[in-house]
PATIFI-600590 format. One record per atom (N, C-alpha, C): residue number from 1; x, z, y; atom name. Coordinates in steps of 0.02 Angstrom, whole numbers, plus 50000, padded with zeros to 5 digits. Layout:
> num;X;Z;Y;atome
> NUM;X;Z;Y;CA
...
***
This chain:
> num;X;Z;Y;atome
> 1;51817;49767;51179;N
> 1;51805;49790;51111;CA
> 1;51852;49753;51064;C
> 2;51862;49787;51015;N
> 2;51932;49760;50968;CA
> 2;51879;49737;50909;C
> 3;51916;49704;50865;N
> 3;51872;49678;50810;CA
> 3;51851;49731;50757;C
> 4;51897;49809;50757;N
> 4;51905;49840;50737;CA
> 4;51809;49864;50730;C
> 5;51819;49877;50785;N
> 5;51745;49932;50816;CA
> 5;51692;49863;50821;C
> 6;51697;49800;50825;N
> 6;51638;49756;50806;CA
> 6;51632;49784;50720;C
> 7;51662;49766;50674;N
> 7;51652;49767;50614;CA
> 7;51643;49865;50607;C
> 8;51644;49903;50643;N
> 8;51625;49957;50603;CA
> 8;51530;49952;50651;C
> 9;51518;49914;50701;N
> 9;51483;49931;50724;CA
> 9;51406;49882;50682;C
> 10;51427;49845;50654;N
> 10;51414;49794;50601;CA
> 10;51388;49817;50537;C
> 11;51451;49885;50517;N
> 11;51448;49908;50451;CA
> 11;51378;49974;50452;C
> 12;51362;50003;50529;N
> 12;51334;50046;50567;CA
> 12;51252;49998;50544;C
> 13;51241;49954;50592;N
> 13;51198;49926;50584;CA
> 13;51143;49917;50519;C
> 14;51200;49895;50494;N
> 14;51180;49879;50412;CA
> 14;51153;49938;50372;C
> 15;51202;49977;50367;N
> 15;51172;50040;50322;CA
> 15;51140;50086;50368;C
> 16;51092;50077;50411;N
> 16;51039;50088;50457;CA
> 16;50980;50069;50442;C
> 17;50992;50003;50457;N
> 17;50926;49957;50417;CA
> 17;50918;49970;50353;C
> 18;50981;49968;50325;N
> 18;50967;49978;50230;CA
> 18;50929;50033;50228;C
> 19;50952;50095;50259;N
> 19;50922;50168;50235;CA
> 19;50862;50162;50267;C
> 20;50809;50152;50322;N
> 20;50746;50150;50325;CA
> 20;50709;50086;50294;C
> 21;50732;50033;50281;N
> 21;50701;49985;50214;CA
> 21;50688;50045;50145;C
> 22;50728;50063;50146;N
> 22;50722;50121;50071;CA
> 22;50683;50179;50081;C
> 23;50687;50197;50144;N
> 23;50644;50277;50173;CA
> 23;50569;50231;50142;C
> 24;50548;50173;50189;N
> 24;50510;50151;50196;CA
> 24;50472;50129;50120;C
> 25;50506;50101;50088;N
> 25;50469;50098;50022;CA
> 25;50470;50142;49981;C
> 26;50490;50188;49974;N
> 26;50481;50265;49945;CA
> 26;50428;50277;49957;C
> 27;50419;50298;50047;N
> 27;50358;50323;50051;CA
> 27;50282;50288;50047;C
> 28;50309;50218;50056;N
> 28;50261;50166;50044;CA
> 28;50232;50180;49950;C
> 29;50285;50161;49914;N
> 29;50249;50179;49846;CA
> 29;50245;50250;49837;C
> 30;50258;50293;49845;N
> 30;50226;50384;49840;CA
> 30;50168;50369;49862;C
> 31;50136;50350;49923;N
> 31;50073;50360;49966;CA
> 31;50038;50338;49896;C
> 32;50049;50245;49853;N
> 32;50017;50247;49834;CA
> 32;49993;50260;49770;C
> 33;50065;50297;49741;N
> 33;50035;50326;49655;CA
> 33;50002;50386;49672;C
> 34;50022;50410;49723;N
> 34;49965;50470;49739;CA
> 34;49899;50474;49762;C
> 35;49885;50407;49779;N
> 35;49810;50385;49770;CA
> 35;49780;50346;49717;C
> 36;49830;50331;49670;N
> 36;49794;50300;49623;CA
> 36;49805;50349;49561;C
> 37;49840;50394;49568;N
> 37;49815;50454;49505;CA
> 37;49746;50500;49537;C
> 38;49715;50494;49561;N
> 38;49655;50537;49586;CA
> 38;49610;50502;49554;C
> 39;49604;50426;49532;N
> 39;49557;50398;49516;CA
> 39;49551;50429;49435;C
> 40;49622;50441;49393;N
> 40;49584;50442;49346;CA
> 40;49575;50529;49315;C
> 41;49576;50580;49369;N
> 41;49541;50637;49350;CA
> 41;49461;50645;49355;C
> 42;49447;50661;49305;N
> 42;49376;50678;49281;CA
> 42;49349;50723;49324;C
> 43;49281;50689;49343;N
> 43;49243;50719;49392;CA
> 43;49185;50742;49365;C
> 44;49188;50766;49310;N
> 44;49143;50813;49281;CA
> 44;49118;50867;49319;C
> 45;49179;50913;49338;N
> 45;49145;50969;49363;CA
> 45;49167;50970;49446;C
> 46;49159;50909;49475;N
> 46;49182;50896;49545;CA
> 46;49106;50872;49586;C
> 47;49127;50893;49653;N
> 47;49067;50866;49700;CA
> 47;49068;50795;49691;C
> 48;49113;50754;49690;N
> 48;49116;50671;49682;CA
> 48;49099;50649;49628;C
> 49;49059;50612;49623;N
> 49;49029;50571;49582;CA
> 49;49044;50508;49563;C
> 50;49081;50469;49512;N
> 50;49096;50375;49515;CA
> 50;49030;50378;49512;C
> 51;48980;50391;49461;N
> 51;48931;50350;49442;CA
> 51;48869;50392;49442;C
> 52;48806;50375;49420;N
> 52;48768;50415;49390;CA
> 52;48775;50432;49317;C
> 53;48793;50378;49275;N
> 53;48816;50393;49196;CA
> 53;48840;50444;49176;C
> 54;48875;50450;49228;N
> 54;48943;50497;49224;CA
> 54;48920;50565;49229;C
> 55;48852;50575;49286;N
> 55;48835;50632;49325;CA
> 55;48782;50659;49250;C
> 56;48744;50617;49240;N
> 56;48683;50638;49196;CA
> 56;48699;50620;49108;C
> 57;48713;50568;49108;N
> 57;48746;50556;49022;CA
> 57;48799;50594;48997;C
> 58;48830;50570;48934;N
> 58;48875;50600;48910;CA
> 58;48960;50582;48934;C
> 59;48998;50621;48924;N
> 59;49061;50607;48936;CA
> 59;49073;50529;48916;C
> 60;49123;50502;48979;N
> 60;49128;50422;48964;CA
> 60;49207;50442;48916;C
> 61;49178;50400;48847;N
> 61;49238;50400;48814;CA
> 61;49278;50314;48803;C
> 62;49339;50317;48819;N
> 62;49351;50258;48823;CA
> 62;49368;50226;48749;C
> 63;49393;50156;48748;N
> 63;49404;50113;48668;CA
> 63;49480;50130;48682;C
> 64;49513;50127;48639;N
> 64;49600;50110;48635;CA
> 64;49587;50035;48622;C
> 65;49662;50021;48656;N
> 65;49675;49968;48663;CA
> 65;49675;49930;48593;C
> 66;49682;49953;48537;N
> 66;49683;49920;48449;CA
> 66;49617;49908;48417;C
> 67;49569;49940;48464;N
> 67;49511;49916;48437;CA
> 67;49481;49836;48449;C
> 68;49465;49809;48371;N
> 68;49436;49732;48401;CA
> 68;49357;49739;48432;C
> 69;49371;49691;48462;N
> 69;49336;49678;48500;CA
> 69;49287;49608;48492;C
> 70;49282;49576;48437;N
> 70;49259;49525;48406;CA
> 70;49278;49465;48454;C
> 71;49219;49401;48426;N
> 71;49257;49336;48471;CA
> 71;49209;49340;48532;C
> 72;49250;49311;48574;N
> 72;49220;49293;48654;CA
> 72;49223;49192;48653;C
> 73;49159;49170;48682;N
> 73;49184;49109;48707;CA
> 73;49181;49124;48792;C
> 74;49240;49106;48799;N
> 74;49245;49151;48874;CA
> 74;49211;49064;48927;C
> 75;49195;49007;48882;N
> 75;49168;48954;48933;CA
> 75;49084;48943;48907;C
> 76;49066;48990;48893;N
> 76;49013;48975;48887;CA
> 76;48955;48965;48929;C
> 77;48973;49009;48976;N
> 77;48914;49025;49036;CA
> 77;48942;48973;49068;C
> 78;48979;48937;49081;N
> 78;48996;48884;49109;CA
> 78;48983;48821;49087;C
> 79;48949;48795;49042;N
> 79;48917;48726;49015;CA
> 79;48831;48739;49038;C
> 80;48848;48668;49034;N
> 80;48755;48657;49063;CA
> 80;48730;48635;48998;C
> 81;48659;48633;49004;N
> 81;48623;48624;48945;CA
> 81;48614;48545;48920;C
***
């Protein structure tokens, strides 16, 4: 073998591996935005149910993010008396 055909067999290798590293995370993240957009269609008029709230109450309406939300002491439950 000449050095010629090591280095193309080298250059072979490489963009082999490169292209299924890339196949591979494509399909790796597709699989999973396509399971995580299912979560947020409304199952109003679906056999699946998240909750009971959902099934028997009113439409869950969410806050935007600009609404306050007043103060939290987020250590509170954590002191002893």
């Amino acid at each position: 073998m000449t050095a010629s055909e090591i280095l193309n067999l080298l250059i072979g290798v490489v963009q082999g591996l490169g292209t299924i590293t890339v196949f591979l995370l494509v399909l790796f993240i597709g699989v999973c935005v396509l399971l995580t957009l299912t979560k947020f269609r409304s199952t109003r008029n679906s056999l699946t149910v998240k909750s009971l709230d959902e099934l028997v109450g009113e439409p869950i309406h969410y806050l935007p993010p600009t609404t306050p939300r007043g103060t939290a002491d987020q250590l509170a439950g954590s002191r002893r008396p």
